[in-house]
C-alpha positions in Angstrom: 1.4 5.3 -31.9 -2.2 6.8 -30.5 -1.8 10.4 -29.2 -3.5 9.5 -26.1 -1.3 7.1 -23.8 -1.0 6.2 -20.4 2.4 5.2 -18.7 1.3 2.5 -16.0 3.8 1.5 -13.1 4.0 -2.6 -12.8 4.9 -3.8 -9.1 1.8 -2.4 -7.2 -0.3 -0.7 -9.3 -1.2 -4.1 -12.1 0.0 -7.1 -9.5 2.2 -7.6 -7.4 4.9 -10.6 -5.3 3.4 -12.0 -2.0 5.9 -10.3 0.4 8.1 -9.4 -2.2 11.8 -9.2 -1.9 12.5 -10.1 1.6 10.0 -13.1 0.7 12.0 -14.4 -2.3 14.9 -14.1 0.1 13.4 -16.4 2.2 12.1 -18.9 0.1 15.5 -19.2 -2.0 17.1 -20.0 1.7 14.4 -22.5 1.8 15.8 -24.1 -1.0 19.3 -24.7 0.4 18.6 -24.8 4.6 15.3 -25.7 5.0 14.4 -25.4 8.5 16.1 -22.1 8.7 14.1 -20.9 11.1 14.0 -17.0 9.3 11.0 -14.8 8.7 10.9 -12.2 5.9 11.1 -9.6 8.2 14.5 -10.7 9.5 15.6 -10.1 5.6 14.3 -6.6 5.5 17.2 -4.8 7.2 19.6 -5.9 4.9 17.6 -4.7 1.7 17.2 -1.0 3.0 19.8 0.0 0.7 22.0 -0.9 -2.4 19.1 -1.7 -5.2 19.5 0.2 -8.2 16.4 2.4 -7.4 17.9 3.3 -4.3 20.5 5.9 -6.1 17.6 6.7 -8.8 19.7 10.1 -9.4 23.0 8.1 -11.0 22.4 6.3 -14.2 23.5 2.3 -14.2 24.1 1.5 -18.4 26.6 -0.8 -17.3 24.0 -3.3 -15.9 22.0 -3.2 -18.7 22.1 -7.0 -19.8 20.5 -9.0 -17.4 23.5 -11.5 -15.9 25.1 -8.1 -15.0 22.0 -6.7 -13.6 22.2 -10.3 -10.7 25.4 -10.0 -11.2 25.4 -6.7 -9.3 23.0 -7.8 -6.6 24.3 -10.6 -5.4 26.6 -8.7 -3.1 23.4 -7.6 -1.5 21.2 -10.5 -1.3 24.7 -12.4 0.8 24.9 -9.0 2.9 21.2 -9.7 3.6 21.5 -13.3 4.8 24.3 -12.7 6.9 23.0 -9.6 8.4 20.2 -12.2 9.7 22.4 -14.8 10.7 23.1 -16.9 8.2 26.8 -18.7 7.4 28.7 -17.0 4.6 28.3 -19.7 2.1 25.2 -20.4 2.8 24.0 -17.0 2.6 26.3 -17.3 -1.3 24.8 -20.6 -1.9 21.1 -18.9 -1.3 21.9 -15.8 -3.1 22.1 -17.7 -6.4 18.7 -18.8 -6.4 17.0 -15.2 -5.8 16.9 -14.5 -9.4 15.1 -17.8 -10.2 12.3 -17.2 -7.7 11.9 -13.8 -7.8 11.0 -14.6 -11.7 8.8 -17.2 -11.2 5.2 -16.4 -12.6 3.7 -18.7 -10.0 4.3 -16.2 -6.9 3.1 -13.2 -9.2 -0.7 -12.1 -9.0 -2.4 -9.6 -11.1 -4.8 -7.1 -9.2 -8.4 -7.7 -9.4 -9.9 -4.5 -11.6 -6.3 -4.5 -13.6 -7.6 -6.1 -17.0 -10.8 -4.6 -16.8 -9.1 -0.9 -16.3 -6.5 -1.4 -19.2 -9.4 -2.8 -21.3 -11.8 0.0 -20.7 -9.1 2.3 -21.6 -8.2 1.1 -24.7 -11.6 0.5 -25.8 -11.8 4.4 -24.9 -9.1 4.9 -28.1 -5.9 4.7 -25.1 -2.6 3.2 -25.7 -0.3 1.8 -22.5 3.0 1.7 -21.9 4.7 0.1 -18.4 7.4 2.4 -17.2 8.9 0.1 -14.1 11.8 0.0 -11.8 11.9 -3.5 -12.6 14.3 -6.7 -12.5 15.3 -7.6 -16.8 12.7 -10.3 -17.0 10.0 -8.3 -16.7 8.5 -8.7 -20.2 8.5 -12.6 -19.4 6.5 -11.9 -16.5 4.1 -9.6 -18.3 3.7 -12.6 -21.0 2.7 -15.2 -18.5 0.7 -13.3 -16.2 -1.3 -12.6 -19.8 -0.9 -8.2 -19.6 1.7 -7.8 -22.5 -0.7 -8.0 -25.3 -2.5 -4.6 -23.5 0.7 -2.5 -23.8 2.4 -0.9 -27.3 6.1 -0.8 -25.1 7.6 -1.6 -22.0 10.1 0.8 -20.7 12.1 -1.5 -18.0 15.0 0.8 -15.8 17.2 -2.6 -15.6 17.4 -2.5 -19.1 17.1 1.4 -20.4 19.8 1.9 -17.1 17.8 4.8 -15.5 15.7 4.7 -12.6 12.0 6.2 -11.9 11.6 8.7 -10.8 14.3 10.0 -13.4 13.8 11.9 -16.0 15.4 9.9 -18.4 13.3 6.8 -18.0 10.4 9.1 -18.7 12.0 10.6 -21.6 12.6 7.3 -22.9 9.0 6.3 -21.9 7.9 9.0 -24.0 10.1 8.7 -27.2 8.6 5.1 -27.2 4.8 6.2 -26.7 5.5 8.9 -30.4 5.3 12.0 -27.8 1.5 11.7 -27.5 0.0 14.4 -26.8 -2.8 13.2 -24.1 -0.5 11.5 -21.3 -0.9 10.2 -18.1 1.1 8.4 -15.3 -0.5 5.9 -13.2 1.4 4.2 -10.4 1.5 3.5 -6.4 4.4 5.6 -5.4 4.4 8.9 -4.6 7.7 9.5 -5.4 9.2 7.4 -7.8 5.9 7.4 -10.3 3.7 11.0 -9.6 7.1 13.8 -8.6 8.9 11.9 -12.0 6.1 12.0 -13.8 5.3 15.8 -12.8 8.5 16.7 -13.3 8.1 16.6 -17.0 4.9 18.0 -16.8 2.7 14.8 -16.5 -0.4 14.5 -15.0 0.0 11.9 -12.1 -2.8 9.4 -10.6 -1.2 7.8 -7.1 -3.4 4.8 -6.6 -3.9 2.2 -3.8 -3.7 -1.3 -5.1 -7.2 -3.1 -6.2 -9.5 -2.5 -8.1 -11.5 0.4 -6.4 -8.0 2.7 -7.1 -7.8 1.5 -10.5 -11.8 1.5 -11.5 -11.0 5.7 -9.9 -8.4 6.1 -12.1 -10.1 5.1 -15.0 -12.5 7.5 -14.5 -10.4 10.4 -13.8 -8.2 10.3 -17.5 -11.8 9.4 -19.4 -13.1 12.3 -17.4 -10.0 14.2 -18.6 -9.7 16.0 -15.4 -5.5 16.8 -15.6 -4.5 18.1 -12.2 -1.5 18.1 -11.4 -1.7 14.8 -9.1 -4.6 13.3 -7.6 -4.9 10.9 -5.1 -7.6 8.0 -4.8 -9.8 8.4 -1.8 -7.9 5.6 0.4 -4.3 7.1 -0.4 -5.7 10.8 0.9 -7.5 9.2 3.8 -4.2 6.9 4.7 -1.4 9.8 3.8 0.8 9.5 1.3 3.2 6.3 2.2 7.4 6.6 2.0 9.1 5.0 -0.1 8.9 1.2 0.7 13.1 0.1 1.4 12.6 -2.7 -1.4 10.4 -0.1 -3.3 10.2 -0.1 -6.8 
């Protein structure tokens, strides 16, 4: 592989799900009870706790096939409905469709300036690699929102079983990439993607979604500028944001 490689987060850094877990919640109870009457806020209390990425300091290899990956979380999508009301079996009945629309492409959109970032990039002689917290079907979802053909590997934590910010998964991130020896980490969370990726030694950008934090970032690895973090202009301006509760 290239020596020169960036490791991109996935889930709001290159596109991202319209209110994303809390909405799938909701539109799986649609499914069952519509006219429910819930909001995607009323699922958020629920979700504060229990992903995998939530305990990103204990490794998961036992849920690294993707019906035990669910399999796992459906104990938590039922805790969430029935923390906001919902009947038991309903709330079980619901629960079972969250993997099916959390997948589908359709509720998926790609950040404008993505493409044309990766693209200038590798034009530039720079190889990418996704290092996500990240349900199993994430290289279907890469596929048919047309990004996989950008990136040499996808390191997925529901399938390598360690989560950002890890070292493992970086570890594993950069066994895949051949140990390149120009790297950077790209991603939207301060935590999980720029203190893991600085841990090993990484050169971090934190970007705000859209294109004028991408376009930045862009020019800061062709610039070859390697701080030890740097922040676009609208995360320094904003402060650094927390960990989001459904944060990947």
């Amino acid at each position: 592989m290239t020596k020169s490689v960036v490791l991109w987060d996935f889930d709001g850094t290159l596109a991202f799900r319209g209110d994303r877990w809390r909405g799938c919640l909701v539109e799986a109870l649609d499914e069952v009870a519509p006219g429910h009457g819930l909001v995607a806020a009323d699922m958020a209390p629920g979700l504060r706790d229990g992903f995998p990425w939530h305990r990103p300091e204990s490794g998961h290899p036992e849920l690294s096939t993707p019906d035990a990956w669910w399999g796992a979380l459906q104990p938590l999508f039922v805790k969430a409905y029935v923390g906001a009301g919902v009947e038991a079996k309903l709330a079980d009945l619901a629960a079972s469709r969250v993997r099916a629309r959390y997948t589908d492409v359709s509720r998926w959109t790609v950040f404008p300036g993505s493409v044309a970032a990766l693209e200038e990039l590798a034009a530039a002689g720079w190889q990418h690699v996704i290092v996500s917290n990240h349900v199993p079907e994430l290289d279907g979802l890469l596929r048919d929102l047309g990004l996989d053909r950008y990136f040499a590997a996808v390191v997925n934590s529901s399938l390598v079983g360690w989560e950002k910010p890890h070292r493992r998964i970086f570890e594993v991130a950069l066994d895949r990439a051949g140990r390149p020896e120009r790297v950077w980490m790209v991603g939207d969370n301060p935590v999980a993607d720029v203190a893991g990726a600085r841990a090993l030694g990484i050169p971090a950008i934190l970007v705000s979604p859209g294109e004028s934090g991408l376009r930045a970032a862009v020019r800061r690895i062709l610039d070859g500028d390697a701080d030890s973090t740097w922040t676009s202009t609208a995360d320094t301006e904003r402060g650094l944001p927390e960990i989001p509760p459904e944060g990947l």
